[in-house]
DRENDO-1510 file (C-alpha; in Angstrom, 1 decimal, always signed):
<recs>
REC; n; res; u; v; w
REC; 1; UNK; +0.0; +0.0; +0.0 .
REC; 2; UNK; +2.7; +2.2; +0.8 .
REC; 3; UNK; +5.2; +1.4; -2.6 .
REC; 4; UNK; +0.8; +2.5; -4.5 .
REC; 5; UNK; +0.4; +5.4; -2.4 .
REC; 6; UNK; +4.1; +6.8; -3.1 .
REC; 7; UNK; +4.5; +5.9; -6.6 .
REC; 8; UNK; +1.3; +5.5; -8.5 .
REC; 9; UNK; -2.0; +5.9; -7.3 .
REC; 10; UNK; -3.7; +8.5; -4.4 .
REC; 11; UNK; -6.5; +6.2; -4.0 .
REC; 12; UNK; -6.9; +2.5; -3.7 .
REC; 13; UNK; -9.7; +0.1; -4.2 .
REC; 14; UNK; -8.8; -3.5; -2.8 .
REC; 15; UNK; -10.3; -6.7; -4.3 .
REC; 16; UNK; -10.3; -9.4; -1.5 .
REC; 17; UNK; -11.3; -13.0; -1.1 .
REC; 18; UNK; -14.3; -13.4; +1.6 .
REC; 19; UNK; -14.8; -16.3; +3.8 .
REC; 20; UNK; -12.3; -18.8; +1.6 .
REC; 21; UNK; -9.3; -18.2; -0.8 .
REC; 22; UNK; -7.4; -19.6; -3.7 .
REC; 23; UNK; -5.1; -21.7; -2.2 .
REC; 24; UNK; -8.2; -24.0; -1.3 .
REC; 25; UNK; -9.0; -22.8; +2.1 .
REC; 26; UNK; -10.7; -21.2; +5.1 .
REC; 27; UNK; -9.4; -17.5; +5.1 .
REC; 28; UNK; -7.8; -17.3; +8.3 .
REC; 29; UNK; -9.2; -14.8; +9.8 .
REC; 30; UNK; -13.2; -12.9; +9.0 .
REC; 31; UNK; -13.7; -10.6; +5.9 .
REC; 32; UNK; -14.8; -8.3; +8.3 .
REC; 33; UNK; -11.6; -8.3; +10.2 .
REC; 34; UNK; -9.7; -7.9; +7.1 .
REC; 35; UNK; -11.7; -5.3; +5.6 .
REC; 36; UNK; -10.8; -3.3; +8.5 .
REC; 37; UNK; -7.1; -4.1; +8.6 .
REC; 38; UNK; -6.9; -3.0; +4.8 .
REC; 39; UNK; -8.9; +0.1; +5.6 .
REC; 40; UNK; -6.8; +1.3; +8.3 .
REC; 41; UNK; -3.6; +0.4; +6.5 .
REC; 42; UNK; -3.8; +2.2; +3.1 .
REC; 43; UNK; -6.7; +0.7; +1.2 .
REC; 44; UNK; -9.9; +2.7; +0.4 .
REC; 45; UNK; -12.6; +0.7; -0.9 .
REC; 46; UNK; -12.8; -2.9; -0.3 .
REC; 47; UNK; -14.9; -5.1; -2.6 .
REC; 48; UNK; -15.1; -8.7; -2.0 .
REC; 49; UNK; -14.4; -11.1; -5.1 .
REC; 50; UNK; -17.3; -13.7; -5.1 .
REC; 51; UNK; -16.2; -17.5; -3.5 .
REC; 52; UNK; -17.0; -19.3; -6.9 .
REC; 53; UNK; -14.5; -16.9; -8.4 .
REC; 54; UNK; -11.9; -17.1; -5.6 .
REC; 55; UNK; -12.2; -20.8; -5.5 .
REC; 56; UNK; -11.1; -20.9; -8.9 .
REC; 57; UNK; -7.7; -21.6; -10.9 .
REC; 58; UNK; -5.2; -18.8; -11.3 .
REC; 59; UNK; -7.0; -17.8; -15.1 .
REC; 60; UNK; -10.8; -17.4; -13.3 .
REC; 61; UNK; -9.5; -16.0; -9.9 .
REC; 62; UNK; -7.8; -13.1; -12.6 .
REC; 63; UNK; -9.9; -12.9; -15.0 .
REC; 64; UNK; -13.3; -11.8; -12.4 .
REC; 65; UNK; -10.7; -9.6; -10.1 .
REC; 66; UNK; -9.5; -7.5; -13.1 .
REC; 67; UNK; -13.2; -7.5; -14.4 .
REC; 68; UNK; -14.1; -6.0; -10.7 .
REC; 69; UNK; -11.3; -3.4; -11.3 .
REC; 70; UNK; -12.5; -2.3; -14.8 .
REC; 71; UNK; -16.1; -2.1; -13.2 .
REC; 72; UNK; -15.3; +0.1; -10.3 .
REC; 73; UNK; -13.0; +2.5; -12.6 .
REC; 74; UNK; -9.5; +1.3; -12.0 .
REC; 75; UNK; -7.2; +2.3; -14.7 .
REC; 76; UNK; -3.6; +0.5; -12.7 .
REC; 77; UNK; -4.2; -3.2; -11.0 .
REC; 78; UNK; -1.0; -3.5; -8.7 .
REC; 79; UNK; +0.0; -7.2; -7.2 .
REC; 80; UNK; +2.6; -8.8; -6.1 .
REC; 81; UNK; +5.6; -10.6; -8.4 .
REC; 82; UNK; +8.4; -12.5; -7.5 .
REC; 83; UNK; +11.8; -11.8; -8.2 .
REC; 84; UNK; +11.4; -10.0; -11.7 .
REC; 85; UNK; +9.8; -6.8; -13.2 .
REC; 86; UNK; +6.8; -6.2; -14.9 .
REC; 87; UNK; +8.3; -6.0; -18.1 .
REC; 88; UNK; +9.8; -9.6; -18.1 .
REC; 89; UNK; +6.6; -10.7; -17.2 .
REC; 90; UNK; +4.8; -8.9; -19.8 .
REC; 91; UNK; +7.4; -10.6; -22.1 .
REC; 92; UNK; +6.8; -14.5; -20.4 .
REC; 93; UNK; +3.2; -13.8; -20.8 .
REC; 94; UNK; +3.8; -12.7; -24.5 .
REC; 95; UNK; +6.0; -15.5; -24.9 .
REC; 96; UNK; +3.4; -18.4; -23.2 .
REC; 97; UNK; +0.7; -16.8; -25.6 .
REC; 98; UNK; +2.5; -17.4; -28.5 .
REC; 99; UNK; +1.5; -20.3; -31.4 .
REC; 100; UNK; +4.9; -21.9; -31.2 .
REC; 101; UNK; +4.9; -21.8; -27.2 .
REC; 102; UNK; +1.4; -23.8; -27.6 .
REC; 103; UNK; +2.5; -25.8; -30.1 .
REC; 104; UNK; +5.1; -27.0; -28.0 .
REC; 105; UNK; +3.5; -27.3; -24.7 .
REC; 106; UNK; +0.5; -29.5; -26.8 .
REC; 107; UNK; +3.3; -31.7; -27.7 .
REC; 108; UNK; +4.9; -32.1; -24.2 .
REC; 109; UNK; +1.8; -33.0; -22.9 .
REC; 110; UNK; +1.1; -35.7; -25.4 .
REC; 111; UNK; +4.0; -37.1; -23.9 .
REC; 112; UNK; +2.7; -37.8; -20.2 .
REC; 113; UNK; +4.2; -33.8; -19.1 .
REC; 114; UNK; +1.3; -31.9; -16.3 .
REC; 115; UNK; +1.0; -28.6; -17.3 .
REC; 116; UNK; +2.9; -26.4; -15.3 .
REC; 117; UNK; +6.0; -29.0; -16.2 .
REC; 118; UNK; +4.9; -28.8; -20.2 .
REC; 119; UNK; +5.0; -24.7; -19.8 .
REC; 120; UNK; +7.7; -24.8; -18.2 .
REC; 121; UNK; +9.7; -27.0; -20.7 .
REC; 122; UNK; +8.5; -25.3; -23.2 .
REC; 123; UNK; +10.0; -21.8; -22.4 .
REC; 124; UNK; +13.1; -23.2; -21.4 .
REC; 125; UNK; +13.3; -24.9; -25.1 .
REC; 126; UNK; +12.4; -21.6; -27.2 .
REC; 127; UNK; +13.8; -18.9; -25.1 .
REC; 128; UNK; +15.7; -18.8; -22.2 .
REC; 129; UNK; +16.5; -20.3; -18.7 .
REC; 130; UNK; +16.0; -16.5; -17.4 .
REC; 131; UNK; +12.8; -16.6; -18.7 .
REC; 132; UNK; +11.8; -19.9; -17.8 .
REC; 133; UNK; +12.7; -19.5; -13.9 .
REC; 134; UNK; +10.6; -16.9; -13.4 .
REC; 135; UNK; +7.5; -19.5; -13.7 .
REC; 136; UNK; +9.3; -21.0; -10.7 .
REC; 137; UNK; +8.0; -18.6; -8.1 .
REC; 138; UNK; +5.0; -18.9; -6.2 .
REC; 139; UNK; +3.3; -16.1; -6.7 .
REC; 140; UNK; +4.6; -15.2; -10.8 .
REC; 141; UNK; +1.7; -17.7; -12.1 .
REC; 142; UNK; -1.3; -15.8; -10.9 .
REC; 143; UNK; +0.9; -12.4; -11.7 .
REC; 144; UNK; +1.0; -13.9; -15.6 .
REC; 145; UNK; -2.9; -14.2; -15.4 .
REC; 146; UNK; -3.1; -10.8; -14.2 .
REC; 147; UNK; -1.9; -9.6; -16.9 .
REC; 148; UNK; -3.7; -11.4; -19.8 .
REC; 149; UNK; -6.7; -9.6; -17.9 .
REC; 150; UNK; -5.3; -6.6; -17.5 .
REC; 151; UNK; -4.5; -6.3; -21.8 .
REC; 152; UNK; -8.6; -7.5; -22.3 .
REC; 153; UNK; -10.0; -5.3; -19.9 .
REC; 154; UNK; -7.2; -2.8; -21.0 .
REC; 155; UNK; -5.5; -1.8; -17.7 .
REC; 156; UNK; -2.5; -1.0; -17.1 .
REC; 157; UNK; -0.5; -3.9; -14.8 .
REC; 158; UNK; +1.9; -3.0; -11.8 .
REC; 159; UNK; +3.8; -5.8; -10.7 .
REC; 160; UNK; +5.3; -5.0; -6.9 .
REC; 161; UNK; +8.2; -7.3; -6.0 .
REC; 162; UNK; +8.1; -9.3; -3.2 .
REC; 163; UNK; +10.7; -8.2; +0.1 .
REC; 164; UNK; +11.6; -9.6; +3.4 .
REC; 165; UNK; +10.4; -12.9; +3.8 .
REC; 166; UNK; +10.0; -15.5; +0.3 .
REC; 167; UNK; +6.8; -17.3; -0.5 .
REC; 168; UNK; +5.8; -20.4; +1.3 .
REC; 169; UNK; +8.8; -19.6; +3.7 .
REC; 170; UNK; +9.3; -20.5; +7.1 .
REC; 171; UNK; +12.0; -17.9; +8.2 .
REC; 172; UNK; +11.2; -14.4; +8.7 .
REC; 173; UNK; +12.7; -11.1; +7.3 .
REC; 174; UNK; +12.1; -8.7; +9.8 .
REC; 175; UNK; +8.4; -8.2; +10.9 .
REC; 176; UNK; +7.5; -9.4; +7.6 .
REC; 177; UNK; +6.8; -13.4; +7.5 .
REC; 178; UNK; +5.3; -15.6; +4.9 .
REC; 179; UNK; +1.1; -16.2; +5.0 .
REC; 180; UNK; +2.2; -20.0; +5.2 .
REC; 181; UNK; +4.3; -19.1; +8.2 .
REC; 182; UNK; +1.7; -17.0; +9.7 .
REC; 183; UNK; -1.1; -19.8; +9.0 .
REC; 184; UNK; +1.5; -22.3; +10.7 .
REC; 185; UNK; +2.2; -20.0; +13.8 .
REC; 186; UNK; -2.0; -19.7; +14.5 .
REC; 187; UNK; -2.4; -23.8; +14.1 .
REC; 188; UNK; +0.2; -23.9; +16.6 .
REC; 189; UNK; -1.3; -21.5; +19.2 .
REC; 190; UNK; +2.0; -19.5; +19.0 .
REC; 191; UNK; +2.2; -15.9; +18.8 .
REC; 192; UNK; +1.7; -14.3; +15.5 .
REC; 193; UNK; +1.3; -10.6; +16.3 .
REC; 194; UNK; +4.9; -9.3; +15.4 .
REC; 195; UNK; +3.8; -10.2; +11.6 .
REC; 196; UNK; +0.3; -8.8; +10.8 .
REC; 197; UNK; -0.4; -5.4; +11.0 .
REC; 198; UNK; -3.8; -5.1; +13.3 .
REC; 199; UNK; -5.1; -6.8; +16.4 .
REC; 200; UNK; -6.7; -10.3; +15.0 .
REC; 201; UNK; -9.4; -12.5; +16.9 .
REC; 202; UNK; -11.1; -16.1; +16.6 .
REC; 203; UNK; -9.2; -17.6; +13.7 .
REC; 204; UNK; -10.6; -20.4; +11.2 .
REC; 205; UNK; -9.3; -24.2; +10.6 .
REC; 206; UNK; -11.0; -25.9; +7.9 .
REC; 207; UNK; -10.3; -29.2; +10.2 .
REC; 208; UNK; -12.7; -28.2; +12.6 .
REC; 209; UNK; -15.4; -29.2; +10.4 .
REC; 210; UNK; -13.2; -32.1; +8.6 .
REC; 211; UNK; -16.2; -34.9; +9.3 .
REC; 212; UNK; -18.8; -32.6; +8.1 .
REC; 213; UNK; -16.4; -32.4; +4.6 .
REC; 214; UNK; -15.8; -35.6; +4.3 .
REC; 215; UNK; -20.0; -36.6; +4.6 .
REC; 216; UNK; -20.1; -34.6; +2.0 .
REC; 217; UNK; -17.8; -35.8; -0.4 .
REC; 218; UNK; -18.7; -39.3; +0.7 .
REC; 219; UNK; -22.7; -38.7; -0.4 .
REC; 220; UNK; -22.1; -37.3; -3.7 .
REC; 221; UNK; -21.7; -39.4; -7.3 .
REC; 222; UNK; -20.0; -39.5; -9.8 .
REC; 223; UNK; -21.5; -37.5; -11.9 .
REC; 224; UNK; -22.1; -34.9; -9.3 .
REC; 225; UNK; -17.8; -34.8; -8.8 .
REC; 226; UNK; -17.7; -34.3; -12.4 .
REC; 227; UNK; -19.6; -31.1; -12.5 .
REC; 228; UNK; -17.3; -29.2; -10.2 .
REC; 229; UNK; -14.9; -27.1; -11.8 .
REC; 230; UNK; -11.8; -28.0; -12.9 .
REC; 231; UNK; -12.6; -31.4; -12.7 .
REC; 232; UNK; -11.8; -33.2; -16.6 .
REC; 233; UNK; -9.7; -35.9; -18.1 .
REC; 234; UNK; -11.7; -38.2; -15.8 .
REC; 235; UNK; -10.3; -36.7; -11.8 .
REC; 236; UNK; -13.6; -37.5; -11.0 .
REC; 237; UNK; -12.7; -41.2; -10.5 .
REC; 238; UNK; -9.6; -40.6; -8.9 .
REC; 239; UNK; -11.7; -38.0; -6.4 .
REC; 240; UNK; -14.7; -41.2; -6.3 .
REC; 241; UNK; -12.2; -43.9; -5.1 .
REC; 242; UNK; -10.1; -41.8; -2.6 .
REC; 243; UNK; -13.2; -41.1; -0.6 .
REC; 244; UNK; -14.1; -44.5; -1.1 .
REC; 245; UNK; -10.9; -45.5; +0.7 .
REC; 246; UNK; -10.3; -43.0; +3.3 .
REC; 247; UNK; -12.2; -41.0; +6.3 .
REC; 248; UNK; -9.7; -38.4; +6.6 .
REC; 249; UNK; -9.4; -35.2; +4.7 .
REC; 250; UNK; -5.6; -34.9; +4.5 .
REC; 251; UNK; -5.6; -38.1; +2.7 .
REC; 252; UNK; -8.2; -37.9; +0.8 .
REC; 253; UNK; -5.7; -35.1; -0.7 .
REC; 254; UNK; -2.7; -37.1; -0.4 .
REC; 255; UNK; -4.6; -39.8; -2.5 .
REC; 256; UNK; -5.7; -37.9; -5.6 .
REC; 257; UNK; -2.6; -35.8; -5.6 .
REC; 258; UNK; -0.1; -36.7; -8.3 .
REC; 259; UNK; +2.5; -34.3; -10.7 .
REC; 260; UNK; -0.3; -33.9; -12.6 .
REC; 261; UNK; -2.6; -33.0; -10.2 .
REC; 262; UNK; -1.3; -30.8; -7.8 .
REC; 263; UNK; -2.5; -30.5; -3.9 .
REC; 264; UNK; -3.9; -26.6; -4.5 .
REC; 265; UNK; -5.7; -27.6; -7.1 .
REC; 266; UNK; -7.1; -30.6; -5.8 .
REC; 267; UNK; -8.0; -28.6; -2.2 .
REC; 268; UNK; -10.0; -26.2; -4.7 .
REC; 269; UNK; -12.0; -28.3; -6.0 .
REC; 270; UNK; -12.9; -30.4; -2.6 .
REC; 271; UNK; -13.7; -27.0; -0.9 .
REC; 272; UNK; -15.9; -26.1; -4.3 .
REC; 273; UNK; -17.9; -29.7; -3.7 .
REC; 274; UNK; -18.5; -28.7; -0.3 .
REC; 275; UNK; -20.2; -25.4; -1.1 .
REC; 276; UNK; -22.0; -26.9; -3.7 .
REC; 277; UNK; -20.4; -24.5; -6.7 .
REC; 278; UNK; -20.8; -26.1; -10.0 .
REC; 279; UNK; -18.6; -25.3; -13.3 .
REC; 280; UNK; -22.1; -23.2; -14.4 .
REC; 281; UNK; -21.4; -21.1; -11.3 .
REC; 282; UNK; -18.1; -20.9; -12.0 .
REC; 283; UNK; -18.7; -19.9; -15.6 .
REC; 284; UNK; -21.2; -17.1; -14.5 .
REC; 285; UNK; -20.2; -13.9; -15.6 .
REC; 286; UNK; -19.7; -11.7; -12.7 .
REC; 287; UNK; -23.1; -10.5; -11.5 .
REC; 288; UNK; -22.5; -7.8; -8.8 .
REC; 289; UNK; -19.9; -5.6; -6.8 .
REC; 290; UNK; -20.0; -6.2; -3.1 .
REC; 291; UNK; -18.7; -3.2; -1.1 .
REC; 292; UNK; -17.5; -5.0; +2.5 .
REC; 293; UNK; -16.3; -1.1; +3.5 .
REC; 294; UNK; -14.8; +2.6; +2.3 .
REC; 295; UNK; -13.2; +5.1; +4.0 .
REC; 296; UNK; -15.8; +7.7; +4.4 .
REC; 297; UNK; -13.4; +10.9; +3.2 .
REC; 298; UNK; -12.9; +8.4; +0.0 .
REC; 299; UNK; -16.8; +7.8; -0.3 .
REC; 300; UNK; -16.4; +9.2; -3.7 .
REC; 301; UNK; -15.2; +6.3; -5.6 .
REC; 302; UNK; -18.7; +4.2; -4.7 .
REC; 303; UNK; -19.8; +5.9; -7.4 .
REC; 304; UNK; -18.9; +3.5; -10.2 .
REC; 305; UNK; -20.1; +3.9; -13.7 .
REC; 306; UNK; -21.3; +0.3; -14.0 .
REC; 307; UNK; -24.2; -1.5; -15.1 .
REC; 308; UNK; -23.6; -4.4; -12.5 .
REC; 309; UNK; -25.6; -4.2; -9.5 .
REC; 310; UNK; -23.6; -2.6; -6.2 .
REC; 311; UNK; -24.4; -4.7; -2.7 .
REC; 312; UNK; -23.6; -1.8; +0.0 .
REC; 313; UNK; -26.4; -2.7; +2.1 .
REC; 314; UNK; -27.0; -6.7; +1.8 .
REC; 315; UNK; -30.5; -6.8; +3.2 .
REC; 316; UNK; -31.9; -4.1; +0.1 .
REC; 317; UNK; -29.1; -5.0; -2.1 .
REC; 318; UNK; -30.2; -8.5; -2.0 .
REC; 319; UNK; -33.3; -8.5; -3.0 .
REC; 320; UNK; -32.5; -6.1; -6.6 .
REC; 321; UNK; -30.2; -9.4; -8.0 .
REC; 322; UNK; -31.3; -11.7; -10.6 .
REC; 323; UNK; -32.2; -15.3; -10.0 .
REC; 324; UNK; -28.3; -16.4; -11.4 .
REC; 325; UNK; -26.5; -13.3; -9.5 .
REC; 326; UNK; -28.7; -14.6; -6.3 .
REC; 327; UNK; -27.6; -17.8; -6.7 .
REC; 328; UNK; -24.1; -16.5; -6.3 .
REC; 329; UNK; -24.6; -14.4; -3.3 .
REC; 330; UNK; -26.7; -17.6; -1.8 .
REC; 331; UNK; -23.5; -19.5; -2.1 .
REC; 332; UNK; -21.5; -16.4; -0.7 .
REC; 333; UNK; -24.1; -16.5; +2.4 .
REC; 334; UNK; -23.2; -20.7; +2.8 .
REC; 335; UNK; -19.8; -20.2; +2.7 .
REC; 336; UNK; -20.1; -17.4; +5.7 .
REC; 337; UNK; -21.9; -19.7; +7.8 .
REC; 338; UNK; -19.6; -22.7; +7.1 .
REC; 339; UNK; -16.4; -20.5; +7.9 .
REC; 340; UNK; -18.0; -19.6; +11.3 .
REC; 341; UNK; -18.1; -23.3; +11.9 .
REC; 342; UNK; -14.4; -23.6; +11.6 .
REC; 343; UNK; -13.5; -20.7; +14.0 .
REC; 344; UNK; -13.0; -21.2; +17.6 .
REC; 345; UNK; -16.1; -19.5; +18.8 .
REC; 346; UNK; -18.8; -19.1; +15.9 .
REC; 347; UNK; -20.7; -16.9; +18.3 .
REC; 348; UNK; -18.6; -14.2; +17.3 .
REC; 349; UNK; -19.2; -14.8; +13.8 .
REC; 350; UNK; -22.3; -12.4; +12.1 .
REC; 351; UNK; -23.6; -13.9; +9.0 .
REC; 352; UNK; -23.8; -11.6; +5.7 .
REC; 353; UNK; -26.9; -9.7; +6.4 .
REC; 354; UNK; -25.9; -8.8; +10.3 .
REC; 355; UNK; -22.8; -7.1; +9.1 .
REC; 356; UNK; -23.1; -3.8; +7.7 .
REC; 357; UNK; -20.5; -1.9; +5.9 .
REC; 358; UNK; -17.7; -0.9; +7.7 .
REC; 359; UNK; -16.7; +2.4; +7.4 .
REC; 360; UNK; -13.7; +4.4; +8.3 .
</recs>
């Protein structure tokens, strides 16, 4: 927020996962929580990206966040890169768009190659080992996606490198430690507070609802398994038989896990068949902009020129949708009152229509 506030923007609108996020997860801690963390450190309007989205691969999760951004009047989307520039990213994503690179990645996967492993191969092979490193890094996927968006919706991408602490790392730069480390240090009851930036209260664990996810995946068919998204080439089988075999979550994951299949992916689409969200949901264009807060001296950028629906007030806001943007919000609704299952006291937890905006 800072490196936007000092070198490209005077106002910020931040798109957020809600209740879950794209690693195939609870979110830690409440949207509401968050919401006001971002507020208070930088962000002015915070607009929640809708759980069929966020619990999508990197191409949907981008695709519906830099379509919120066009909607609300962004003309910069900044995120977070790894160990490169924009402009060598710009270049990779150039490069992976190309009818050569596709040609080749095709053929590598012909041969038995996943695809992260074909990509990768493939860049390496017509360009450089520079160039091909850089799909290496954690976050650099999602970053590539963001800016395929970006050139449709025609924004301008920011890429803001990474510093202190790397991704998925367990040593800390600093105050500034990894969201894997951070994750690690609440599971283990130890203190977290050096690394985040507000006070934080009643955090999630998806295993504290573990047996209610696995009744879930144990009572649905076949076919069912194959209508969740991201599920092709025949996974559903592979999904079928692990439940078939096991009572545990974690392996249930281990189990349909291979190269080809990898554990984010696979924790996506289990979280997606507990929620109930379908590739059609998936697939829905996005049907509204949920407002979770604003800073009230920045109240001026509510005013987008859209023609999507804007949720301020859910209880009103609600009842304008359409029956498929409804549907949408319904599952948004489930997948507040699941998370406040998997919190230590759900008491605390308000469901979507006791929460009002939150406001600055």
């Amino acid at each position: 927020m800072e490196n936007i506030k000092s070198n490209y923007a005077d106002k910020t609108i931040c798109i957020m996962s809600g209740s879950f996020v794209q690693r195939g997860d609870v979110a830690v801690f409440d949207k509401y929580q968050r919401t006001t963390a971002a507020l208070q450190n930088g962000a002015d309007v915070v607009i929640e990206l809708p759980v069929p989205y966020v619990l999508s691969n990197a191409e949907g999760f981008a695709e519906n966040g830099v379509k919120i951004a066009k909607e609300t009047g962004c003309d910069m989307l900044c995120f977070g890169i790894e160990n490169t520039d924009t402009k060598s990213l710009i270049e990779l994503s150039n490069a992976i768009r190309s009818e050569k690179t596709q040609e080749k990645i095709s053929s590598y996967m012909k041969d038995g190659d996943y695809y992260p492993r074909a990509l990768y191969n493939s860049i390496l092979e017509l360009y450089d080992n520079d160039m091909a490193e850089i799909l290496n890094s954690g976050n650099n996927a999602l970053a590539l996606e963001y800016i395929k968006a970006c050139e449709k919706y025609d924004i301008t991408p920011i890429g803001i490198e990474r510093t202190g602490a790397t991704h998925d790392s367990e040593n800390t730069v600093g105050d500034i430690a990894s969201g894997s480390y951070i994750r690690k240090l609440i599971d283990d009851f130890e203190d977290f507070s050096e690394f985040v930036p507000n006070t934080f209260t009643n955090p999630a664990n998806i295993y504290r609802i573990e047996s209610a996810v696995v009744y879930r995946l144990k009572t649905m068919s076949k076919e069912v398994m194959a209508n969740l998204p991201d599920v092709n080439e025949g996974l559903e089988n592979r999904i079928y038989n692990a439940v078939l075999d096991y009572n545990s979550l974690n392996a249930i994951l281990q189990s349909i896990k291979t190269k080809r299949y990898t554990l984010a992916r696979i924790r996506r689409i289990i979280m997606c068949a507990f929620l109930r969200i379908t590739k059609e949901m998936a697939n829905t264009p996005l049907p509204y902009i949920r407002v979770l807060g604003f800073r009230e001296d920045s109240s001026s950028l509510l005013k987008f020129s859209t023609e999507l629906p804007i949720i301020t007030t859910v209880s009103s806001g609600y009842k304008t949708l359409e029956k498929p943007a409804k549907k949408i919000f319904d599952t948004e609704m489930l997948a507040s009152h699941l998370f406040s299952m998997c919190c230590e006291k759900s008491s605390l937890c308000k469901n979507d229509f006791e929460n009002g905006i939150i406001k600055q």
